[in-house]
C-alpha positions, 0 to 999 in steps of 0.5 A, spaced: 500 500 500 502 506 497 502 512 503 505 519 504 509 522 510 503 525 514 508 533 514 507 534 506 503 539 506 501 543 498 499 551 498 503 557 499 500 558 506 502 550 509 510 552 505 511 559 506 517 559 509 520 555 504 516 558 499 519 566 500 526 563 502 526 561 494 522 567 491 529 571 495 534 565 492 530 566 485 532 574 486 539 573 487 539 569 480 535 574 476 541 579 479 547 575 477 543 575 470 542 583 471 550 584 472 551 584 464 544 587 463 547 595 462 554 594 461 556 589 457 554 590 449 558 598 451 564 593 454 564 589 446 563 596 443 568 601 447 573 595 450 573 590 446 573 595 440 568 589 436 565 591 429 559 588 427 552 587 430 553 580 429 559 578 432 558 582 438 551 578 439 556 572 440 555 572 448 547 572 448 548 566 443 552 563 448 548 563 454 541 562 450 545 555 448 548 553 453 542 556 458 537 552 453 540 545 453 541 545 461 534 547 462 532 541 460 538 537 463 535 540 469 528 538 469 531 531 468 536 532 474 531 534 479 526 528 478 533 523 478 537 526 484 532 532 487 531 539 487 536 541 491 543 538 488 541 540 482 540 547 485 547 547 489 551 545 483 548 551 478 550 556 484 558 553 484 558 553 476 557 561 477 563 563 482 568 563 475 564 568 472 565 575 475 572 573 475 573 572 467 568 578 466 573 583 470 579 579 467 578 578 460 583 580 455 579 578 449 571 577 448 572 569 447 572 570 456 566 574 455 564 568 450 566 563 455 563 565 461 556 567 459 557 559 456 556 558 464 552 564 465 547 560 461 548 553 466 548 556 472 541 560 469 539 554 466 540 550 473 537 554 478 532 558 475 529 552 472 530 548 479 526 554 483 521 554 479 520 547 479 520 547 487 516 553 487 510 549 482 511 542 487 509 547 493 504 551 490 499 544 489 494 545 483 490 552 485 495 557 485 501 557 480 499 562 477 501 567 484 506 562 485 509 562 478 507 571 479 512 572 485 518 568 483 519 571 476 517 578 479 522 577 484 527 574 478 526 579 473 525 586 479 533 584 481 535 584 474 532 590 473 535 594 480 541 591 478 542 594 472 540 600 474 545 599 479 550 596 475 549 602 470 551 607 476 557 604 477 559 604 471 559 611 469 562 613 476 567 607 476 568 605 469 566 599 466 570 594 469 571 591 475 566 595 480 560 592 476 561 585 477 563 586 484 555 586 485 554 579 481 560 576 486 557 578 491 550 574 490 553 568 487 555 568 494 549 570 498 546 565 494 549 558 495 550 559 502 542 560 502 542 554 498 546 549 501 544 551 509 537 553 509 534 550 502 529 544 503 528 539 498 520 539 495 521 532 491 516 529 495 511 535 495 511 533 487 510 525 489 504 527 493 500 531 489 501 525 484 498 520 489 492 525 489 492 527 482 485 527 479 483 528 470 480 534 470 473 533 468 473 535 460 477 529 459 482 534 456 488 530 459 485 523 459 491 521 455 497 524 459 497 519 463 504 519 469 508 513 464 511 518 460 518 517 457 523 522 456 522 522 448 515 522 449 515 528 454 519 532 450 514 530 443 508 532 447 510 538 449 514 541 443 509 539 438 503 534 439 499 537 446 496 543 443 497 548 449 503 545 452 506 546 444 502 552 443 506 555 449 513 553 447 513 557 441 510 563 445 516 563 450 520 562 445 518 567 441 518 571 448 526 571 449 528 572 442 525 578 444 529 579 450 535 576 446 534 583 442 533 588 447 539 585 451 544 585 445 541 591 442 537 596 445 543 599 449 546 600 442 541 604 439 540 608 445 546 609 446 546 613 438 541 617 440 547 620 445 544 617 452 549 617 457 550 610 461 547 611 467 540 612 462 542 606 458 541 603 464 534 606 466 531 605 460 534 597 460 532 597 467 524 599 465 522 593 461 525 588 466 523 593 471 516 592 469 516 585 467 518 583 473 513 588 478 507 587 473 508 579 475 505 580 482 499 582 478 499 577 471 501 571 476 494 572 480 489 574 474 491 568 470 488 564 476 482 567 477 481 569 469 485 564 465 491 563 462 489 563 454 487 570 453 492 573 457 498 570 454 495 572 447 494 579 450 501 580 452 504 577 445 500 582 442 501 588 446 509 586 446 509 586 437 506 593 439 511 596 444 516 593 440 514 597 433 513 604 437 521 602 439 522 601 433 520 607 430 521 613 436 527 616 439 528 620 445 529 618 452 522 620 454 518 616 448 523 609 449 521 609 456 514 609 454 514 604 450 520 599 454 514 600 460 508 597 455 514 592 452 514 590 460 507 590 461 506 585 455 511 580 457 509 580 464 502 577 462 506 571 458 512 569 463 509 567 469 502 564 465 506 560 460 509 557 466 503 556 470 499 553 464 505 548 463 504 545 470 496 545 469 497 540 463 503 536 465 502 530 469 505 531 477 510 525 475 513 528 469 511 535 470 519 537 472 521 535 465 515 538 461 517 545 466 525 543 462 522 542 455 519 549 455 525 553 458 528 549 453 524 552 447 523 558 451 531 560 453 533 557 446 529 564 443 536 567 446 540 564 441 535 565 436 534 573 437 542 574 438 542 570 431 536 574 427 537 580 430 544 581 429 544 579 422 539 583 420 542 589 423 548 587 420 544 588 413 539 593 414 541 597 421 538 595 429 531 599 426 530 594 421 532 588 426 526 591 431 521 591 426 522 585 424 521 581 431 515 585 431 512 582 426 514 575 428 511 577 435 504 578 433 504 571 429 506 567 435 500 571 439 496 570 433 499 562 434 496 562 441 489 565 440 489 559 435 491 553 438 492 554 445 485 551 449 484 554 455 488 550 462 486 553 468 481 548 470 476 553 474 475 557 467 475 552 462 
């Protein structure tokens, strides 16, 4: 006979303490991605004297390979050894980086170490999402999902402000960097002596799951192989598959801003410590606006909001495309925020709505896969088309391709959330 230890408790109330511990240790990750936000595509450009957008975009098809790829491997790992080794290893992946940003000779150790940028990413935000999901339990994983990506993607932006300051007080190097040292640090320590494991939340509410009573997801069923995890959600499920391609066509777009917004600000003469407001407002938005998206997708669905965020980002993504001083980009990058915020957190909460609990950590790895591999895609396209045709060209054209993938949505995806289908 099959029983479950009498302490695992699901719910955000039954876990909180837990729960908050990994929204603060998520925050430490979003800032170690944070500390390149600002400065580095000015380093490639100023320092490193890099010709091409193209070329210089290589450190964000780095981390989106690398990033993509452990994702997956992470999902994986966390159902065979648990969550938190999986966790602990990421943090100790980061500890060379800081130091190879502020000694690097050349651009191939900026390559090198957002190659393992994209492990230690890929590895601990993936596994705090997953811990997160297997603690929230079925009824509110779009608040749970709303908090982790908001503190995550908060800390990116306060650290890109942040980063920009010292930058232009200090000089590119070393004082930006210092920060991501620091939260390296922070976040093993918090990781290895006060993060528990949450595999046996995930085994009990497998031991407790139920279909829904549509029948929708009679035929996902818990005997799932990898090979057939990863076909489901890349292509057959509908609304697994419909919001694989949204997450990746949602970091394509970030893979643009990241490589290239700074440049184009910085054409308009905006100073560093500007670049740094006005690249902090779209991850500063994003991650504040989660605290609200995360809660309405449980209450009105995850469907229309993921389709509305899609199409607001095509929208800010074209005004930035077509304006050019600091007052009009702020606007745009804020409703740019705003649009993204209604997709991250949703995409993931439909995601943990659809998958069976006993393959729900691989099904979470497939989606950042595709999710994360957008970085890769978005340093690739839109390098090459600001290459041919300028950085204004590169944005249209991932404008265009944004409003297809909401259209996709609309479409496809069917309605996950059980209370509103």
């Amino acid at each position: 006979m099959t029983t479950t230890r009498p302490t695992v408790q699901l719910g955000l109330r039954a876990n909180l303490a837990q729960f908050s511990l990994l929204v603060a240790v998520n925050a430490l990750v979003g800032g170690v991605l944070g500390q390149e936000r600002t400065v580095l595509p000015l380093l490639g450009e100023q320092v490193f004297h890099l010709a091409g957008y193209t070329f210089l975009l290589t450190y964000v098809l780095a981390f989106g390979i690398t990033k993509a790829a452990t994702n997956y491997v992470a999902g994986t790992w966390s159902d065979r050894f648990g969550r938190k080794p999986v966790l602990l290893f990421g943090w100790l992946i980061a500890i060379p980086i800081p130091l190879l940003l502020i000694w690097a000779p050349n651009w191939g150790w900026i390559v090198a170490a957002n190659v393992l940028l994209g492990v230690n990413q890929g590895l601990t935000w993936s596994t705090t999402v997953i811990m997160k999901i297997d603690l929230a339990g079925p009824h509110r994983r779009g608040l749970a999902m709303g908090l982790n990506e908001a503190a995550g993607y908060a800390a990116a932006a306060a650290t890109a402000v942040a980063t920009g300051y010292l930058a232009a007080r200090y000089g590119l190097r070393p004082a930006p960097f210092l920060l991501g040292a620091a939260y390296i640090a922070l976040g093993l320590g918090l990781s290895g002596v006060l993060v528990r494991e949450t595999r046996e939340h995930a085994r009990h509410e497998a031991s407790t799951h139920t279909a829904r009573a549509d029948g929708r997801h009679d035929h996902l069923h818990a005997d799932l192989t990898n090979r057939q995890v990863l076909v489901l959600t890349s292509l057959r499920e509908p609304a697994l598959s419909a919001a694989s391609q949204a997450g990746m066509v949602n970091n394509l777009n970030d893979g643009l801003a990241w490589g290239l917004f700074p440049l184009l600000f910085a054409t308009a003469g905006i100073s560093v410590s500007g670049i740094g407001i006005l690249s902090s407002l779209v991850l500063a938005v994003w991650g504040l606006g989660q605290l609200i998206t995360g809660p309405l997708s449980d209450r009105w669905g995850r469907k229309h909001l993921i389709t509305a965020g899609m199409l607001i980002q095509a929208a800010a993504l074209a005004a930035i495309a077509t304006v050019d001083t600091f007052t009009t980009w702020a606007i745009a990058a804020a409703v740019l925020g705003a649009g993204t915020a209604m997709v991250y957190p949703t995409l993931l909460a439909a995601i943990g709505d659809v998958a069976h609990p006993a393959w729900r950590a691989r099904a979470v790895g497939v989606y950042r896969l595709w999710r994360d591999g957008g970085f890769a895609v978005g340093a690739l396209l839109a390098g090459t088309i600001a290459d041919l045709a300028g950085i204004r060209a590169a944005i249209w054209a991932v404008a265009a391709i944004t409003a297809v993938s909401g259209v996709i949505v609309a479409i496809r995806m069917y309605e996950t959330h059980p209370r509103t289908s």
